[in-house]
C-alpha positions in Angstrom: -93.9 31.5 167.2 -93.5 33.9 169.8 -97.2 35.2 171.4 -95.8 38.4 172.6 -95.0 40.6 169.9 -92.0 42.1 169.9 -93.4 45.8 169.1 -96.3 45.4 171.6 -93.4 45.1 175.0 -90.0 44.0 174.5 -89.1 43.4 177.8 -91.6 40.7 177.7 -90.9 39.6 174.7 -87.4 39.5 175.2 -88.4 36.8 178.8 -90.3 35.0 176.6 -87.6 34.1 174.4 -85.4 33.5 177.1 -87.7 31.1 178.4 -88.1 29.7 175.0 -84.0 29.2 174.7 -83.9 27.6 178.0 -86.6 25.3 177.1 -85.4 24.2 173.8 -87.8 25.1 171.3 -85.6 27.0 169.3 -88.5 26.3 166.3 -90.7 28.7 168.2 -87.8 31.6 168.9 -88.0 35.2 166.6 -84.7 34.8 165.4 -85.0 38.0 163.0 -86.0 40.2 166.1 -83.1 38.1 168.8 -80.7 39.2 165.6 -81.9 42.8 165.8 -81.1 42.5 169.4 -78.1 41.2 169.2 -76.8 43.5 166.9 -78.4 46.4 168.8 -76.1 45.5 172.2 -72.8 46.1 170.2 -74.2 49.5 169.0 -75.2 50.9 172.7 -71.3 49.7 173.8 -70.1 52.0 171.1 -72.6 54.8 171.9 -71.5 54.4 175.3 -67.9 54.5 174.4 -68.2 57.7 172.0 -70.7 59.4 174.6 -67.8 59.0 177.1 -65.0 60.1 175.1 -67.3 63.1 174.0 -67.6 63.9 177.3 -64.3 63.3 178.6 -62.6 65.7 175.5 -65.7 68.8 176.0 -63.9 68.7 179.7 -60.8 68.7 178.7 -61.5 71.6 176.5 -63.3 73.6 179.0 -60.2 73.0 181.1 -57.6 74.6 178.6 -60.0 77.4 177.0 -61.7 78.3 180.5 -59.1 77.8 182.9 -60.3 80.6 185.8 -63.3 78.4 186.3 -61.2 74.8 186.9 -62.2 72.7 189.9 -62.1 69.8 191.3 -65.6 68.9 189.5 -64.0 68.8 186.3 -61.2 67.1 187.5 -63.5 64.4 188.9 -65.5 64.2 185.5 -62.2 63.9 183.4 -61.0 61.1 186.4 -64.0 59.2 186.0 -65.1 59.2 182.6 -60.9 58.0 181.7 -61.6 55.7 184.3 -65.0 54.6 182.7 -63.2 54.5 179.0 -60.2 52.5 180.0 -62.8 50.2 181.8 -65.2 49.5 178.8 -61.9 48.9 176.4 -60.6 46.3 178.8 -64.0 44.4 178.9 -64.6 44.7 175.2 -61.9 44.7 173.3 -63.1 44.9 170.2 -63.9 48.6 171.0 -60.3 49.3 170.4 -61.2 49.5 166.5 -63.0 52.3 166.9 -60.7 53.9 168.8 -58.2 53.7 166.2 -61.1 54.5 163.8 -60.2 58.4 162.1 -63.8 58.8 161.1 -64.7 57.9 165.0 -62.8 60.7 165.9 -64.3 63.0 163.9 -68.0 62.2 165.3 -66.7 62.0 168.8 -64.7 65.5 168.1 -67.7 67.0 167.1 -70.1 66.0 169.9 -67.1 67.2 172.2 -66.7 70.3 170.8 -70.4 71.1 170.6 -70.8 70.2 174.2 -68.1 72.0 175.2 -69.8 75.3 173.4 -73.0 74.5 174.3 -72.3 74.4 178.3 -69.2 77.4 177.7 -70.4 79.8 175.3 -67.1 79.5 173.5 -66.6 78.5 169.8 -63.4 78.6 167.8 -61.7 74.8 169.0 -60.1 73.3 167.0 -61.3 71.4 164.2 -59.6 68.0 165.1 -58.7 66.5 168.4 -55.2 67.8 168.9 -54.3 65.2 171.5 -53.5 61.7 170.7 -55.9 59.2 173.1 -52.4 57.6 174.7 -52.0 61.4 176.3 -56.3 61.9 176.7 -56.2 58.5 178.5 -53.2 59.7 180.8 -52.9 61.6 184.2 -52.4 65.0 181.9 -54.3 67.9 181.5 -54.0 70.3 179.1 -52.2 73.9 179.9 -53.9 77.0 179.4 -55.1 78.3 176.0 -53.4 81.6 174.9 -53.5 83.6 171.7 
Protein backbone atom coordinates (compact mmCIF):
# COMPACT_ATOMS: atom_id res chain seq x y z
CA UNK A 1 0.00 0.00 0.00
CA UNK A 2 0.90 3.47 -0.51
CA UNK A 3 3.52 4.93 2.38
CA UNK A 4 2.54 8.39 1.84
CA UNK A 5 -0.75 9.11 2.96
CA UNK A 6 -2.90 10.78 0.92
CA UNK A 7 -4.18 13.40 3.71
CA UNK A 8 -0.58 13.89 5.01
CA UNK A 9 0.72 15.72 1.19
CA UNK A 10 -1.05 14.90 -1.92
CA UNK A 11 1.40 16.10 -4.17
CA UNK A 12 3.53 13.42 -2.89
CA UNK A 13 1.26 11.08 -2.70
CA UNK A 14 -0.07 11.64 -6.01
CA UNK A 15 4.20 10.99 -7.40
CA UNK A 16 4.19 8.17 -5.53
CA UNK A 17 1.40 6.63 -7.33
CA UNK A 18 2.62 7.70 -10.43
CA UNK A 19 5.74 5.93 -9.83
CA UNK A 20 3.85 3.06 -8.62
CA UNK A 21 1.64 2.96 -12.16
CA UNK A 22 4.76 3.22 -14.11
CA UNK A 23 6.29 0.42 -12.22
CA UNK A 24 3.56 -2.01 -12.33
CA UNK A 25 2.50 -2.67 -8.97
CA UNK A 26 -0.89 -1.81 -9.46
CA UNK A 27 -1.54 -4.27 -6.07
CA UNK A 28 0.18 -1.47 -4.07
CA UNK A 29 -1.84 1.71 -5.80
CA UNK A 30 -4.88 3.62 -3.55
CA UNK A 31 -7.33 3.06 -6.09
CA UNK A 32 -10.23 4.65 -3.79
CA UNK A 33 -8.08 7.94 -3.43
CA UNK A 34 -6.69 7.82 -7.61
CA UNK A 35 -10.78 7.48 -8.05
CA UNK A 36 -11.41 10.60 -5.89
CA UNK A 37 -8.85 12.19 -8.04
CA UNK A 38 -10.07 11.28 -11.00
CA UNK A 39 -13.40 12.32 -10.44
CA UNK A 40 -12.13 15.58 -8.80
CA UNK A 41 -10.33 16.70 -12.44
CA UNK A 42 -13.80 16.64 -14.23
CA UNK A 43 -15.26 18.78 -11.40
CA UNK A 44 -12.43 21.69 -11.58
CA UNK A 45 -13.06 21.69 -15.72
CA UNK A 46 -16.66 22.44 -14.90
CA UNK A 47 -15.82 24.96 -12.09
CA UNK A 48 -13.58 26.43 -14.54
CA UNK A 49 -16.14 26.51 -17.17
CA UNK A 50 -19.03 28.03 -14.92
CA UNK A 51 -16.41 30.53 -13.28
CA UNK A 52 -15.71 31.75 -16.81
CA UNK A 53 -19.13 32.05 -18.04
CA UNK A 54 -19.96 33.80 -14.68
CA UNK A 55 -17.55 36.17 -15.41
CA UNK A 56 -17.93 36.66 -18.92
CA UNK A 57 -22.14 37.33 -18.36
CA UNK A 58 -21.35 39.89 -14.90
CA UNK A 59 -19.29 41.89 -17.83
CA UNK A 60 -21.69 41.73 -20.09
CA UNK A 61 -24.16 43.02 -17.71
CA UNK A 62 -21.97 45.84 -16.39
CA UNK A 63 -21.77 46.73 -20.08
CA UNK A 64 -25.55 47.15 -20.82
CA UNK A 65 -26.61 48.53 -17.15
CA UNK A 66 -23.37 50.81 -16.78
CA UNK A 67 -22.65 51.89 -20.09
CA UNK A 68 -20.81 55.56 -19.23
CA UNK A 69 -18.17 53.52 -17.64
CA UNK A 70 -17.42 51.02 -20.86
CA UNK A 71 -13.82 50.57 -21.91
CA UNK A 72 -11.63 48.77 -23.49
CA UNK A 73 -10.97 46.66 -20.15
CA UNK A 74 -14.16 45.15 -20.28
CA UNK A 75 -14.05 44.66 -23.70
CA UNK A 76 -10.79 42.76 -23.28
CA UNK A 77 -12.35 40.68 -20.25
CA UNK A 78 -15.52 39.76 -22.35
CA UNK A 79 -12.74 38.99 -25.53
CA UNK A 80 -10.80 36.81 -23.45
CA UNK A 81 -12.93 34.98 -21.15
CA UNK A 82 -15.26 34.02 -24.84
CA UNK A 83 -12.05 33.15 -26.03
CA UNK A 84 -11.15 31.08 -22.94
CA UNK A 85 -14.89 29.36 -23.01
CA UNK A 86 -14.88 28.46 -26.68
CA UNK A 87 -11.29 27.06 -25.91
CA UNK A 88 -12.14 24.74 -22.94
CA UNK A 89 -15.49 23.46 -25.06
CA UNK A 90 -13.29 22.54 -28.03
CA UNK A 91 -10.78 20.55 -25.76
CA UNK A 92 -13.48 18.90 -23.69
CA UNK A 93 -16.35 18.33 -25.30
CA UNK A 94 -18.19 16.76 -22.95
CA UNK A 95 -18.59 20.23 -21.28
CA UNK A 96 -21.12 21.01 -23.99
CA UNK A 97 -23.76 19.11 -21.57
CA UNK A 98 -23.62 21.49 -19.24
CA UNK A 99 -23.88 24.12 -21.45
CA UNK A 100 -27.07 22.98 -22.62
CA UNK A 101 -27.79 22.13 -18.89
CA UNK A 102 -31.03 24.73 -17.69
CA UNK A 103 -30.19 24.21 -14.04
CA UNK A 104 -26.37 25.26 -15.15
CA UNK A 105 -27.63 28.37 -16.17
CA UNK A 106 -29.33 29.13 -13.31
CA UNK A 107 -26.07 28.64 -10.94
CA UNK A 108 -23.92 30.41 -13.53
CA UNK A 109 -26.82 33.30 -13.74
CA UNK A 110 -26.62 33.76 -10.22
CA UNK A 111 -22.80 33.96 -9.66
CA UNK A 112 -22.98 36.49 -12.68
CA UNK A 113 -25.44 38.55 -11.46
CA UNK A 114 -23.98 38.68 -7.92
CA UNK A 115 -20.74 39.65 -9.27
CA UNK A 116 -21.99 42.04 -11.39
CA UNK A 117 -23.75 43.71 -8.13
CA UNK A 118 -21.16 43.13 -5.93
CA UNK A 119 -18.34 45.04 -8.20
CA UNK A 120 -21.43 47.74 -9.57
CA UNK A 121 -23.63 48.50 -6.85
CA UNK A 122 -26.61 47.73 -9.05
CA UNK A 123 -29.40 45.09 -8.39
CA UNK A 124 -32.52 44.63 -10.29
CA UNK A 125 -31.05 42.14 -13.45
CA UNK A 126 -32.90 40.02 -14.60
CA UNK A 127 -33.71 36.93 -13.13
CA UNK A 128 -32.64 34.59 -16.04
CA UNK A 129 -29.89 35.01 -18.64
CA UNK A 130 -31.79 36.81 -21.39
CA UNK A 131 -29.28 35.97 -24.08
CA UNK A 132 -28.91 32.62 -25.62
CA UNK A 133 -24.99 31.37 -25.40
CA UNK A 134 -24.83 31.18 -29.52
CA UNK A 135 -25.23 35.32 -29.25
CA UNK A 136 -22.96 35.39 -25.52
CA UNK A 137 -20.36 33.43 -27.49
CA UNK A 138 -20.45 35.94 -30.52
CA UNK A 139 -18.72 39.28 -31.45
CA UNK A 140 -22.04 41.16 -29.86
CA UNK A 141 -22.49 43.24 -26.99
CA UNK A 142 -25.37 44.15 -25.58
CA UNK A 143 -27.03 47.92 -26.19
CA UNK A 144 -27.71 50.01 -23.43
CA UNK A 145 -30.26 49.37 -20.68
CA UNK A 146 -33.21 51.83 -20.58
CA UNK A 147 -36.40 52.00 -18.58
Amino acid sequence: MSRIGYEQDVVAWANEQAALIRAGKFEQLDLEHIAEEIEDVGKSEQRELANRMAILLAHLLKWQFQSERRGASWKNTINVQREAIAWRLRKTPSLKHDVADPEWWQYVWGDATDLAGRETGLDGFPKACPWPFETIMSDWLPEPFSN
